[in-house]
PDB file of N, CA, C, O and CB in Angstrom:
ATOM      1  N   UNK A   1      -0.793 -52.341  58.373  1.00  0.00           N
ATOM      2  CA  UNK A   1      -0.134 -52.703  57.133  1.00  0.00           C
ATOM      3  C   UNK A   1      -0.473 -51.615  56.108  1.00  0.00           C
ATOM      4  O   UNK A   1      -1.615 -51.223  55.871  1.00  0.00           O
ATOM      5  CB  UNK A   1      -0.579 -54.134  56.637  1.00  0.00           C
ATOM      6  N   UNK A   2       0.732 -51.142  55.487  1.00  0.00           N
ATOM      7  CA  UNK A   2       0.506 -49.828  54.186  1.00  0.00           C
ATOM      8  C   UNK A   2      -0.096 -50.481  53.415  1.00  0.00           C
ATOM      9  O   UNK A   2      -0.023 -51.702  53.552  1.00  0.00           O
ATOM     10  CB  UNK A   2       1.789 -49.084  53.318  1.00  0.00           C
ATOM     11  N   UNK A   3      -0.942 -49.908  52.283  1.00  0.00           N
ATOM     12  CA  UNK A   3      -0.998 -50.712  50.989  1.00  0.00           C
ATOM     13  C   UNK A   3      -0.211 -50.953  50.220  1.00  0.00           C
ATOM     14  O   UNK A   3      -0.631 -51.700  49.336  1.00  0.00           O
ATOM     15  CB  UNK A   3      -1.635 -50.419  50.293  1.00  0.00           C
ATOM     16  N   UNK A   4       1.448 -50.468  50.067  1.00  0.00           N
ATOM     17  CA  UNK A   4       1.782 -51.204  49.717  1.00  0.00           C
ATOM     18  C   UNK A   4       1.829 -52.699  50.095  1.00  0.00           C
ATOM     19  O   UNK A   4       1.586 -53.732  49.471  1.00  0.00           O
ATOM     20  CB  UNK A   4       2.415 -50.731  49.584  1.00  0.00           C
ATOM     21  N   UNK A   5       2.202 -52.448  51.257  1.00  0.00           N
ATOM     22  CA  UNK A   5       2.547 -54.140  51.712  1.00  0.00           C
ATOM     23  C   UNK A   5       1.164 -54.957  51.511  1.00  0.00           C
ATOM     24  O   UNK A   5       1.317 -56.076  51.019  1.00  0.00           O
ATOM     25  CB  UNK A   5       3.076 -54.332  53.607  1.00  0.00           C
ATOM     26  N   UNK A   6       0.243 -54.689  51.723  1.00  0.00           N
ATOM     27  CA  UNK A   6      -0.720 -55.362  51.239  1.00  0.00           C
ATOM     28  C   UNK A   6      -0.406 -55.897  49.705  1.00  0.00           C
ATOM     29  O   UNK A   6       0.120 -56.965  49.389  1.00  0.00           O
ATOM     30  CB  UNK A   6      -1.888 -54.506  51.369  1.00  0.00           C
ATOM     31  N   UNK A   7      -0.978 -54.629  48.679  1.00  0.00           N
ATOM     32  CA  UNK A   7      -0.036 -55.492  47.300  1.00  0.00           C
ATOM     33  C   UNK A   7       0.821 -55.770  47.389  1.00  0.00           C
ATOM     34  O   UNK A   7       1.026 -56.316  46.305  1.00  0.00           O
ATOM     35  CB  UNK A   7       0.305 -55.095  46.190  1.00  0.00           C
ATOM     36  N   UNK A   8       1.853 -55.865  48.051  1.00  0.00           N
ATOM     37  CA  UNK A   8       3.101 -56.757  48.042  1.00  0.00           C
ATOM     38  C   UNK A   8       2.945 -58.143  48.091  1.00  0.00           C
ATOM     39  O   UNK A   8       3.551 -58.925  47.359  1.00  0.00           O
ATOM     40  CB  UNK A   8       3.926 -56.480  49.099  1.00  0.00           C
ATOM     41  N   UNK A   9       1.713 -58.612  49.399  1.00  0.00           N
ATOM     42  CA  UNK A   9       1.091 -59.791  50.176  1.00  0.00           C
ATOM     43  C   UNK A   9       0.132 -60.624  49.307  1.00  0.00           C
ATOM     44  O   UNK A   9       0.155 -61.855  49.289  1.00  0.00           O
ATOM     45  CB  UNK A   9       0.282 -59.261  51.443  1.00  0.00           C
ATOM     46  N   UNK A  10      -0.790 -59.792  48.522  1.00  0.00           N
ATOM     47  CA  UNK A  10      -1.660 -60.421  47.523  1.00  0.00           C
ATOM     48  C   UNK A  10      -0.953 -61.129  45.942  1.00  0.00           C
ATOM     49  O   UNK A  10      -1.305 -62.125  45.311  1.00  0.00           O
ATOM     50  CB  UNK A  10      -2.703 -59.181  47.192  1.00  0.00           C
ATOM     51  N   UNK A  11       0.067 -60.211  45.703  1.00  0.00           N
ATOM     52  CA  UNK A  11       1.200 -60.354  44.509  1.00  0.00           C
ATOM     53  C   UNK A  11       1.805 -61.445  44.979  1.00  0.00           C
ATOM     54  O   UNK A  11       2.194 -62.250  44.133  1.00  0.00           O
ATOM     55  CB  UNK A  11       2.316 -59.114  44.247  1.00  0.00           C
ATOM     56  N   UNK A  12       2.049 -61.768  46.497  1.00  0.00           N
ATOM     57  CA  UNK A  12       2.926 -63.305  46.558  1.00  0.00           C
ATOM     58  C   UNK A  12       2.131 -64.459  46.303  1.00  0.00           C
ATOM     59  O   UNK A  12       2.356 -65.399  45.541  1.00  0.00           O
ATOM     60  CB  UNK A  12       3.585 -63.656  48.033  1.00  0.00           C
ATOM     61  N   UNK A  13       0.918 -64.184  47.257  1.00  0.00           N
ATOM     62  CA  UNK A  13      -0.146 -65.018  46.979  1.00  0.00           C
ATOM     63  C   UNK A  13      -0.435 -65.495  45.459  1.00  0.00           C
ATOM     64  O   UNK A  13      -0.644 -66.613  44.987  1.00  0.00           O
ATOM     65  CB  UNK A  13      -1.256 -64.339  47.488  1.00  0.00           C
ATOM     66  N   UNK A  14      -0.367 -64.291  44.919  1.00  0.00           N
ATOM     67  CA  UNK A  14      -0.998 -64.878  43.819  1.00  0.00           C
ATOM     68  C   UNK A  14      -0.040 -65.286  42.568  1.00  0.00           C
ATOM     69  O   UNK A  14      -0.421 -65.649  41.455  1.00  0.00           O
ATOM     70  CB  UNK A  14      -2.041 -63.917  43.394  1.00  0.00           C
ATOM     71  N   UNK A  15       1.114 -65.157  42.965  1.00  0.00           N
ATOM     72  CA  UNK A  15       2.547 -65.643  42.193  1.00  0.00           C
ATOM     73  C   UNK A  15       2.374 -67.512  42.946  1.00  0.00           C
ATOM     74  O   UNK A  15       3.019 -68.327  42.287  1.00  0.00           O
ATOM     75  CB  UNK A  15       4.508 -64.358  42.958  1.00  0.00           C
ATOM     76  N   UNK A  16       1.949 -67.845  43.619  1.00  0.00           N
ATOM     77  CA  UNK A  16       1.895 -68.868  44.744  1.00  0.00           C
ATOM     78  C   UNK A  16       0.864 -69.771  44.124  1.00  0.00           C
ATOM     79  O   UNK A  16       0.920 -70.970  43.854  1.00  0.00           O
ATOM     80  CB  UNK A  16       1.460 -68.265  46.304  1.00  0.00           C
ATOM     81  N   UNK A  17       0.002 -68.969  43.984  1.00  0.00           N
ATOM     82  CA  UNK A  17      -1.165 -69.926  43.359  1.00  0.00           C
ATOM     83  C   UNK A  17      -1.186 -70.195  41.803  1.00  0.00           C
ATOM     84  O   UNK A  17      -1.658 -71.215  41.300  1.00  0.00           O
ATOM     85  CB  UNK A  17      -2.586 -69.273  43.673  1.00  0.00           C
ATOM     86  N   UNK A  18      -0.765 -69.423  41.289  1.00  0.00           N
ATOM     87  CA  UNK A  18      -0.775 -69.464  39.659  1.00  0.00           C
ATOM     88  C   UNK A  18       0.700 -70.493  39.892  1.00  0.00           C
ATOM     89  O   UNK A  18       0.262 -71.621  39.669  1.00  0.00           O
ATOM     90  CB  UNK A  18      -0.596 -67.532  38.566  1.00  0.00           C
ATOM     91  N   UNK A  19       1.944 -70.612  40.169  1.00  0.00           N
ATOM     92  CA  UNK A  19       2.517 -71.572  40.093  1.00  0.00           C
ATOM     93  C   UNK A  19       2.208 -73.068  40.596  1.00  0.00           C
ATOM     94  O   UNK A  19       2.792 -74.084  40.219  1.00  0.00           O
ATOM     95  CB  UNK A  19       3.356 -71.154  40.450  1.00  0.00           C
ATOM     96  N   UNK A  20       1.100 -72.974  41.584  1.00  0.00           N
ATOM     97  CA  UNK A  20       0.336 -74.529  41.798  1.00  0.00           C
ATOM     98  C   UNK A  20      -0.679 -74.931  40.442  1.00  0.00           C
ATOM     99  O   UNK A  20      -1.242 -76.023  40.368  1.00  0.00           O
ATOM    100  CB  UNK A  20      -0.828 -74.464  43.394  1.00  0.00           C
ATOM    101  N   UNK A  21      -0.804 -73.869  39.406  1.00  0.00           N
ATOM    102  CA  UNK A  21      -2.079 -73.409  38.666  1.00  0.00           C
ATOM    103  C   UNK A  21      -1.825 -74.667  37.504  1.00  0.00           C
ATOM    104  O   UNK A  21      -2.519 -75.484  36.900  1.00  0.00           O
ATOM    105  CB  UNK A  21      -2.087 -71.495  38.008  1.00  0.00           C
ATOM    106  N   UNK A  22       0.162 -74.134  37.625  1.00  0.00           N
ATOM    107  CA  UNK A  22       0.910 -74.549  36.144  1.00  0.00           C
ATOM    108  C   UNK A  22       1.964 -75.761  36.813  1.00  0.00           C
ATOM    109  O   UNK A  22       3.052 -76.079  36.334  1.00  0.00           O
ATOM    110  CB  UNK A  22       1.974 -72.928  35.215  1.00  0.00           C
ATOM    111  N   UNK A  23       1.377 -76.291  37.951  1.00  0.00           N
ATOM    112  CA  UNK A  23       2.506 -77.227  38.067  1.00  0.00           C
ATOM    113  C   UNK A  23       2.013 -78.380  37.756  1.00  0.00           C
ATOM    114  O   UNK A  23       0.846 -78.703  37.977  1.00  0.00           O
ATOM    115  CB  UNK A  23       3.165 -77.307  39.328  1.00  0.00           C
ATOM    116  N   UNK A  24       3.092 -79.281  37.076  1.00  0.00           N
ATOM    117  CA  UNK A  24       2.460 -80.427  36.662  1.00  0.00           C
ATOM    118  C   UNK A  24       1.989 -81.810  36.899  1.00  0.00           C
ATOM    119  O   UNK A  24       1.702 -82.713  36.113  1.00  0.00           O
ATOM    120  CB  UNK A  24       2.846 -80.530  36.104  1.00  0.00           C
ATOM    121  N   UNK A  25       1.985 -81.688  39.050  1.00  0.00           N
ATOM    122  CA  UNK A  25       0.966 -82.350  39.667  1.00  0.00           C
ATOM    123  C   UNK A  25      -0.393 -81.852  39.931  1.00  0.00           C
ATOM    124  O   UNK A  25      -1.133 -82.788  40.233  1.00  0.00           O
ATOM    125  CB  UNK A  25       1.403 -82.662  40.694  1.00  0.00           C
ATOM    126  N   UNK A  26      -0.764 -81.131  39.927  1.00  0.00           N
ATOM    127  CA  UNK A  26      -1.917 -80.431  39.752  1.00  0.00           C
ATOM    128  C   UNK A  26      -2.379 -80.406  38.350  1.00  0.00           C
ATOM    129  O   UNK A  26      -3.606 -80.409  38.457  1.00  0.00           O
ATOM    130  CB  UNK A  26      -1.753 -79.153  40.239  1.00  0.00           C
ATOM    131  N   UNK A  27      -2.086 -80.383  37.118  1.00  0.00           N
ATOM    132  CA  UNK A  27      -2.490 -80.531  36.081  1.00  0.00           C
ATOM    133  C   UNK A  27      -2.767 -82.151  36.087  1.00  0.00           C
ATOM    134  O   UNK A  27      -3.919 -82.526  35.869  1.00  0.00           O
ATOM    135  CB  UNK A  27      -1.592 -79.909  35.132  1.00  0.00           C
ATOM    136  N   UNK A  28      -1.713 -83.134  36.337  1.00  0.00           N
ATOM    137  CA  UNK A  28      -2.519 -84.553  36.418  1.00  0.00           C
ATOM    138  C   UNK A  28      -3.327 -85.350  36.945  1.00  0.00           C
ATOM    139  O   UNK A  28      -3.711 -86.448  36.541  1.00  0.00           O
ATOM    140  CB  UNK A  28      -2.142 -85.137  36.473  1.00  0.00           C
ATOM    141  N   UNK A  29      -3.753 -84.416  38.458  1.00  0.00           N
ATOM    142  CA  UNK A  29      -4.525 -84.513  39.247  1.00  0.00           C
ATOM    143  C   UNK A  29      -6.137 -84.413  38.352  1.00  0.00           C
ATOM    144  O   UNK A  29      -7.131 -85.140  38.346  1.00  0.00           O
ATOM    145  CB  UNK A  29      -4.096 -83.478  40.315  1.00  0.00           C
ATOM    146  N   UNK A  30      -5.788 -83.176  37.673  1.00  0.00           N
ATOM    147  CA  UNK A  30      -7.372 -82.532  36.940  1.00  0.00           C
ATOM    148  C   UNK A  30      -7.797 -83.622  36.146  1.00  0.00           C
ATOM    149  O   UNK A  30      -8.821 -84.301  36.056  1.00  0.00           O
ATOM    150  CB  UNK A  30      -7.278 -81.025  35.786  1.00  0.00           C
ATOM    151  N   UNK A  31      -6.117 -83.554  35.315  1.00  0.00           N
ATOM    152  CA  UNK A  31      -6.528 -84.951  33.972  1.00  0.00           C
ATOM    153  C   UNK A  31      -6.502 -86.358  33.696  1.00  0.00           C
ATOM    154  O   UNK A  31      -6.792 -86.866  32.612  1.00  0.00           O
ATOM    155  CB  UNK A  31      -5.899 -84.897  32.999  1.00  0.00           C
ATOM    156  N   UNK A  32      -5.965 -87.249  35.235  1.00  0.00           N
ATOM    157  CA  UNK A  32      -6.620 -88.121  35.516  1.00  0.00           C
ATOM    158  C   UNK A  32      -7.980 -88.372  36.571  1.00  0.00           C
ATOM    159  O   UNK A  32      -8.319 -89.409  37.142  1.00  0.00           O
ATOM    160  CB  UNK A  32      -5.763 -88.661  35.699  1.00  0.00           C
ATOM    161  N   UNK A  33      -8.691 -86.828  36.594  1.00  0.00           N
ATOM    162  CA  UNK A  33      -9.993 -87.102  37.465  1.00  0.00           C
ATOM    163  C   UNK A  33      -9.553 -87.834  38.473  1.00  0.00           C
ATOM    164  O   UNK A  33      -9.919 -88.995  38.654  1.00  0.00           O
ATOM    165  CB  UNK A  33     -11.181 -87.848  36.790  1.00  0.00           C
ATOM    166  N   UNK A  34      -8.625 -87.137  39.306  1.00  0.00           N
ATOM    167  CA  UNK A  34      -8.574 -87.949  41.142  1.00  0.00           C
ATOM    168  C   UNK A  34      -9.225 -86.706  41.832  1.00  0.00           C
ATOM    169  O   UNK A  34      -9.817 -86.942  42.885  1.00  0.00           O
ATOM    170  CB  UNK A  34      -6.537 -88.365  42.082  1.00  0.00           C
ATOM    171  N   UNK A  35      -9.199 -85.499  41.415  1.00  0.00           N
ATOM    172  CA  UNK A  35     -10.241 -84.367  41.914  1.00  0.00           C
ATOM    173  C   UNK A  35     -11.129 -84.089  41.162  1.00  0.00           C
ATOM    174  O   UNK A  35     -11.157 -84.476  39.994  1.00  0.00           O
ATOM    175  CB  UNK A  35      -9.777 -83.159  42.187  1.00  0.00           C
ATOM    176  N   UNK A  36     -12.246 -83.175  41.851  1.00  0.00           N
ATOM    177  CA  UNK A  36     -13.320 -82.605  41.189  1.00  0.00           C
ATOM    178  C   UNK A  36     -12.855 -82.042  40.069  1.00  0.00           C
ATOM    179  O   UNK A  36     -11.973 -81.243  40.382  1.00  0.00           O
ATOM    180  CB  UNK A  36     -14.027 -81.706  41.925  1.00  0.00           C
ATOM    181  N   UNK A  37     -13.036 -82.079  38.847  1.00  0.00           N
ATOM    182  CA  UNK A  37     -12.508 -81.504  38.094  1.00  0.00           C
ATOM    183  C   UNK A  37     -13.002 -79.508  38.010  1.00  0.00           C
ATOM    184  O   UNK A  37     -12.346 -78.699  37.354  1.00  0.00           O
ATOM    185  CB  UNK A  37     -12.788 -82.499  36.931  1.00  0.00           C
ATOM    186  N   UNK A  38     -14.092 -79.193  38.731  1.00  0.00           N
ATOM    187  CA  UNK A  38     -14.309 -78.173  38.989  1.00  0.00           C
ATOM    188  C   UNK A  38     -13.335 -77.478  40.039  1.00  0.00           C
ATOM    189  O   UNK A  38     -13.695 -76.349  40.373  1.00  0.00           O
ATOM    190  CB  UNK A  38     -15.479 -78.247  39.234  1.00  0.00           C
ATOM    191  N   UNK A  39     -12.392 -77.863  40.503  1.00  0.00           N
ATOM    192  CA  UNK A  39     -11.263 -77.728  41.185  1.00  0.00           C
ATOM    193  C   UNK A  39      -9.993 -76.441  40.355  1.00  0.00           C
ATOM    194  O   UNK A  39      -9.366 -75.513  40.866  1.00  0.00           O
ATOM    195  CB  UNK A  39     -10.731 -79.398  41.274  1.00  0.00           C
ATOM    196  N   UNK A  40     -10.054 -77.068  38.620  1.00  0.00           N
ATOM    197  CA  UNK A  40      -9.604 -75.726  37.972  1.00  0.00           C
ATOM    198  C   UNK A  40     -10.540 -74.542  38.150  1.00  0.00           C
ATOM    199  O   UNK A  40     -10.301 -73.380  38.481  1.00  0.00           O
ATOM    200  CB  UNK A  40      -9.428 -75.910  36.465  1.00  0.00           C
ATOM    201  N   UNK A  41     -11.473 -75.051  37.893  1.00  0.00           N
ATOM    202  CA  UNK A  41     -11.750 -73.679  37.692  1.00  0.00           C
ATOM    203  C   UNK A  41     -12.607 -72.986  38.871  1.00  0.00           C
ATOM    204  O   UNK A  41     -13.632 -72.325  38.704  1.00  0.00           O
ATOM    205  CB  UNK A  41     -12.469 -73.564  36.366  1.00  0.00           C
ATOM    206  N   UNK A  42     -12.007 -73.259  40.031  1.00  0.00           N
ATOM    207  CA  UNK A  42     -12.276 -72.794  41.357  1.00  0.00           C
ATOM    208  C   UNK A  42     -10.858 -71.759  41.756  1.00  0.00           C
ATOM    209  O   UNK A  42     -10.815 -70.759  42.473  1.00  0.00           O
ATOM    210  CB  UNK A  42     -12.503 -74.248  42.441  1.00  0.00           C
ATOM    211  N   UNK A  43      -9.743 -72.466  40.962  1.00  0.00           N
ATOM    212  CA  UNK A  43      -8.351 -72.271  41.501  1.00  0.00           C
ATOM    213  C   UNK A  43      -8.355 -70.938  40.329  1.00  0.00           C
ATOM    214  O   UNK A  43      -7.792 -69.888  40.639  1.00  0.00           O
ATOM    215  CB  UNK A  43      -7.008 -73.830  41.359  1.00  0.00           C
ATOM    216  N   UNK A  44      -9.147 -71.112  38.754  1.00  0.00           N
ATOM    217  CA  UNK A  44      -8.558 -70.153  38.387  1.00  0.00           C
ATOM    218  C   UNK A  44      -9.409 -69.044  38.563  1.00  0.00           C
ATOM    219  O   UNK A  44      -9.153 -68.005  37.955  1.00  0.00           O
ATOM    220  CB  UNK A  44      -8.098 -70.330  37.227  1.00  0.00           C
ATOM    221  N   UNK A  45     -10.948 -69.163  39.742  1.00  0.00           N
ATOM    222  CA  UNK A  45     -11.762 -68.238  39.913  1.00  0.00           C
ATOM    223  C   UNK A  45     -10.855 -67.495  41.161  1.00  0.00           C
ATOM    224  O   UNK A  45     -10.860 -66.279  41.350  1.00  0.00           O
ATOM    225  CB  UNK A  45     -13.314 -68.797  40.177  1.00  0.00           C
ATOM    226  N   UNK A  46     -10.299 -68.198  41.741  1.00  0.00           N
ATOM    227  CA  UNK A  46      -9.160 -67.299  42.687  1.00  0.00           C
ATOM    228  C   UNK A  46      -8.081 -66.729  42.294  1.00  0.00           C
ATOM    229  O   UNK A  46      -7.413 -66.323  43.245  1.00  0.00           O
ATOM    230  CB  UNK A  46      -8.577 -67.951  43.624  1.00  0.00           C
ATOM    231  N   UNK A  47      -7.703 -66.562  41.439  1.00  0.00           N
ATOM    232  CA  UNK A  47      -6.834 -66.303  40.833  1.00  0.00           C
ATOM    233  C   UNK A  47      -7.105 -65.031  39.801  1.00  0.00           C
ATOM    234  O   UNK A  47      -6.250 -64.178  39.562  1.00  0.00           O
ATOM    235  CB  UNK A  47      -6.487 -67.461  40.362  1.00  0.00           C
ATOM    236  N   UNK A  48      -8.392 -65.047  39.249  1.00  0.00           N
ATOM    237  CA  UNK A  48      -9.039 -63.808  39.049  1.00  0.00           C
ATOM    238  C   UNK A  48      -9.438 -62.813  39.991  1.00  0.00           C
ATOM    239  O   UNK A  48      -9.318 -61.595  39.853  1.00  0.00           O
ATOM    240  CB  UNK A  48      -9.987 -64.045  38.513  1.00  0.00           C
ATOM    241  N   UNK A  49      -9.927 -63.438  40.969  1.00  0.00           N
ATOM    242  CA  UNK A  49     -10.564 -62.214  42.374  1.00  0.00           C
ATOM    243  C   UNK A  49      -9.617 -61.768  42.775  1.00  0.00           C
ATOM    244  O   UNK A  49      -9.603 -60.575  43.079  1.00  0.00           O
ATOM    245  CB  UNK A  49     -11.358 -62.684  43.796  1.00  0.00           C
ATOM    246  N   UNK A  50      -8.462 -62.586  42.923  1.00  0.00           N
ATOM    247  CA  UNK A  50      -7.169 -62.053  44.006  1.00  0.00           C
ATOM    248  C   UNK A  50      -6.696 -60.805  42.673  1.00  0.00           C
ATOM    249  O   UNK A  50      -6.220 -59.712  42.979  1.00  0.00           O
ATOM    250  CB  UNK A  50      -5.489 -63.728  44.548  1.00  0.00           C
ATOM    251  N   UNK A  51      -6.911 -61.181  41.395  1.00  0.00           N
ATOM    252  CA  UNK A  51      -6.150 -60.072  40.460  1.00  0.00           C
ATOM    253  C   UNK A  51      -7.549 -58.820  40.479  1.00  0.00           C
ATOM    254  O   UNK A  51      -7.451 -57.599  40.356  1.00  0.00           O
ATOM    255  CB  UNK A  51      -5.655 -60.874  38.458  1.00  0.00           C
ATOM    256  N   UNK A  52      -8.306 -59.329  40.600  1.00  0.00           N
ATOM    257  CA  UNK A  52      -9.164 -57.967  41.232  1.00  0.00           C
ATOM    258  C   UNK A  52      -9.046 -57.333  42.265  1.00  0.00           C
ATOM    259  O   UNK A  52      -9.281 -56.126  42.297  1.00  0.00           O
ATOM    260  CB  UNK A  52     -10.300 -58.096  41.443  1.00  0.00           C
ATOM    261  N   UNK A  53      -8.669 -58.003  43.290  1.00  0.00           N
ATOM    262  CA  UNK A  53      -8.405 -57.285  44.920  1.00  0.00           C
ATOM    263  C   UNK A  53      -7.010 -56.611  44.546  1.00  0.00           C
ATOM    264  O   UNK A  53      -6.822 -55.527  45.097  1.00  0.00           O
ATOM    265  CB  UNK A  53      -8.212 -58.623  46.529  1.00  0.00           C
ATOM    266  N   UNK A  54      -5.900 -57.114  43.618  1.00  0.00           N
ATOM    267  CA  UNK A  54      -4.746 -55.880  43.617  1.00  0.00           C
ATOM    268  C   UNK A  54      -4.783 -54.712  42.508  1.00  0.00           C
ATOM    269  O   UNK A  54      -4.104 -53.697  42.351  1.00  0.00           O
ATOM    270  CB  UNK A  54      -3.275 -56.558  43.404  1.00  0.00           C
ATOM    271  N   UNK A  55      -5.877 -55.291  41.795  1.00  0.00           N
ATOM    272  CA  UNK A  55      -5.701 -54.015  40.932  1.00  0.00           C
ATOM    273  C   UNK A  55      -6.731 -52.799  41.578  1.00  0.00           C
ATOM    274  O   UNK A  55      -6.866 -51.702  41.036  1.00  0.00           O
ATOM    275  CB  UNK A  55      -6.137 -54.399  39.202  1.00  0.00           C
ATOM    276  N   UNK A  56      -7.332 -53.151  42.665  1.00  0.00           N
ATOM    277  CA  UNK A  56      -8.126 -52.219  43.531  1.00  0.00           C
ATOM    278  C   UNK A  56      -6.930 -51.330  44.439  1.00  0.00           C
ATOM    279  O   UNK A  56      -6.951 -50.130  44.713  1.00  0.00           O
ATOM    280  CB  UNK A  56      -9.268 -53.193  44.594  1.00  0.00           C
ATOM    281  N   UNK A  57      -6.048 -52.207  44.745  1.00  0.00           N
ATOM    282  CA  UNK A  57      -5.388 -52.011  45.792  1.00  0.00           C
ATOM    283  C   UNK A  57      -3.959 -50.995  45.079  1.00  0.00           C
ATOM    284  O   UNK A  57      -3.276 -50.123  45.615  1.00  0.00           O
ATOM    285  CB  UNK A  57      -5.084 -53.595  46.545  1.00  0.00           C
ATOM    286  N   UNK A  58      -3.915 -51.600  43.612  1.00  0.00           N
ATOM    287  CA  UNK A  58      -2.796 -50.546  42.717  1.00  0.00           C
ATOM    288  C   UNK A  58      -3.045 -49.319  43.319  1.00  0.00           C
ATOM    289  O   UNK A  58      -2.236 -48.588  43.891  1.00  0.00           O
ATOM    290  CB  UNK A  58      -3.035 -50.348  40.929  1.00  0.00           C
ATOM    291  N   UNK A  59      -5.125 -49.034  43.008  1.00  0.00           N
ATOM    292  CA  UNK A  59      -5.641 -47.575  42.563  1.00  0.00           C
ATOM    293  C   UNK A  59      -4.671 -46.985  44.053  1.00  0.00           C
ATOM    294  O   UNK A  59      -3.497 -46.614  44.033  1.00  0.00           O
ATOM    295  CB  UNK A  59      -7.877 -47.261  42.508  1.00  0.00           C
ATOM    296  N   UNK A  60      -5.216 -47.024  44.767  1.00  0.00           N
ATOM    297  CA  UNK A  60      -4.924 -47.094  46.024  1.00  0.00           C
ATOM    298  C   UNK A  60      -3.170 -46.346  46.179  1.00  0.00           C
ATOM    299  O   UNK A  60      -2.795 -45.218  46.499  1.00  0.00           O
ATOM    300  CB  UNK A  60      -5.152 -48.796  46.455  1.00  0.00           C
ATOM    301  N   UNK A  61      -2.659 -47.211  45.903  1.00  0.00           N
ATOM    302  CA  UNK A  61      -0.754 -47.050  45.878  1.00  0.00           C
ATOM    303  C   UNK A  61      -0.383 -45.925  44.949  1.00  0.00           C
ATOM    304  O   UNK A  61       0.303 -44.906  45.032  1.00  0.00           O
ATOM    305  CB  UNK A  61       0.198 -48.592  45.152  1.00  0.00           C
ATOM    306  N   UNK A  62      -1.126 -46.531  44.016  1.00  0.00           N
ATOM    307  CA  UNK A  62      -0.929 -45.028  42.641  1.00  0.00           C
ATOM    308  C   UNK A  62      -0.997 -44.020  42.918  1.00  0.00           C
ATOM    309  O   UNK A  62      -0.112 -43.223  42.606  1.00  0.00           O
ATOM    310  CB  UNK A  62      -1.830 -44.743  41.534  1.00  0.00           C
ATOM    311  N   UNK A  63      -2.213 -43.621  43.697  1.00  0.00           N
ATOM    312  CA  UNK A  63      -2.527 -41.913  44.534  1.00  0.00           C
ATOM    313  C   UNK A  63      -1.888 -41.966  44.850  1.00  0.00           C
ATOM    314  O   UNK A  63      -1.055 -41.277  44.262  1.00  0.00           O
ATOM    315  CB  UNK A  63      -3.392 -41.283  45.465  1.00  0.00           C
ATOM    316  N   UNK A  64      -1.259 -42.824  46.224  1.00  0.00           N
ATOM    317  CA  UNK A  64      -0.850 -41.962  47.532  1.00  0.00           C
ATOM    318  C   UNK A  64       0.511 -41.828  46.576  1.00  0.00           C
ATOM    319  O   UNK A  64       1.133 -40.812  46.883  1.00  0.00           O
ATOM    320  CB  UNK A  64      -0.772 -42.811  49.445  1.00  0.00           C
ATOM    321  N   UNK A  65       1.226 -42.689  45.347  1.00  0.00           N
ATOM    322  CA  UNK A  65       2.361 -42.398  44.787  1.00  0.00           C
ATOM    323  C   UNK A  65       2.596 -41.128  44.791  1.00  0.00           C
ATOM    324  O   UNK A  65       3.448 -40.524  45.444  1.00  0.00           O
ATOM    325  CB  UNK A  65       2.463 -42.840  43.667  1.00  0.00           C
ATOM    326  N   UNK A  66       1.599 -40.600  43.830  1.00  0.00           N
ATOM    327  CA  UNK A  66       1.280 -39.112  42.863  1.00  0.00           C
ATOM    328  C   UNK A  66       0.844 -38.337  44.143  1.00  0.00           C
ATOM    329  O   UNK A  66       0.681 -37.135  43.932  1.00  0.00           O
ATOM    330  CB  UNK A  66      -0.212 -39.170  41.386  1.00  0.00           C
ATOM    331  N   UNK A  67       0.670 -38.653  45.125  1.00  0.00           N
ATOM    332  CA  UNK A  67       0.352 -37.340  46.382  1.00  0.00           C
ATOM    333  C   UNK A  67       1.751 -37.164  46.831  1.00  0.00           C
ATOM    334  O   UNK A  67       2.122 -36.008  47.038  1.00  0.00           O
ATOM    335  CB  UNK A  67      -0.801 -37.798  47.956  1.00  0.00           C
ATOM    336  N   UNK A  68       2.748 -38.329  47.049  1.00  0.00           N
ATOM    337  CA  UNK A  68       4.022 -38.026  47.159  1.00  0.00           C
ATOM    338  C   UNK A  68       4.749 -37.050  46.562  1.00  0.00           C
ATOM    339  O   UNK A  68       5.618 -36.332  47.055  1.00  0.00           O
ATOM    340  CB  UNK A  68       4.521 -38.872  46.949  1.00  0.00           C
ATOM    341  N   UNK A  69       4.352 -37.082  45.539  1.00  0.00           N
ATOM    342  CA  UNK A  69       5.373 -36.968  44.594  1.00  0.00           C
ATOM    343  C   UNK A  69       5.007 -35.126  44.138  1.00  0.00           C
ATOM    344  O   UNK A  69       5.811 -34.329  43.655  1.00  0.00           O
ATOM    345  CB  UNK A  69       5.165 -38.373  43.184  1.00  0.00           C
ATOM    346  N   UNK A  70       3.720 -34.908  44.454  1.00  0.00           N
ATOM    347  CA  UNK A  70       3.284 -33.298  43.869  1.00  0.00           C
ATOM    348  C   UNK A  70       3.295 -32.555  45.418  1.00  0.00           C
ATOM    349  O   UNK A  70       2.591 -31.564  45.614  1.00  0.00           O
ATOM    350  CB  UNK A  70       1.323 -33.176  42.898  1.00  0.00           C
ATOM    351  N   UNK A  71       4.266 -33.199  46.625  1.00  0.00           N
ATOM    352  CA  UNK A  71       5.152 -32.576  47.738  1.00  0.00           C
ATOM    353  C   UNK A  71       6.518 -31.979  47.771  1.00  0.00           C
ATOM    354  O   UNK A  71       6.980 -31.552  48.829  1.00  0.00           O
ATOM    355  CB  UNK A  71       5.294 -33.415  48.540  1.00  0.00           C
TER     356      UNK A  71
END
């Protein structure tokens, strides 16, 4: 798998999870306490790492962009 497709794969993921983040069974879940309520902020600690694993993975795409491109 290129890196792009990798950031391509992590960007769905994480378009995937941030829309379970903001949907509004999962928000009533939190705020009538039928889950751990540490459950947000598990979902939004993934949601940070995964935006750390693509902005690693940008650096990555960006070079090989700019190595393309000074061919």
């Amino acid at each position: 798998m290129s890196p792009i497709e990798i950031l391509q794969k992590f960007n769905s993921c994480y378009v995937k999870i941030q829309a379970i983040a903001q949907d509004e069974n999962w928000l009533l879940l939190i705020a009538d306490k039928k889950i751990d309520p540490e459950a947000a902020t598990h979902l939004a600690d993934v949601l940070h790492y995964l935006g750390e694993a693509m902005g690693c993975v940008e650096e990555i795409v960006e070079v090989k962009f700019n190595q393309e491109l000074e061919v």
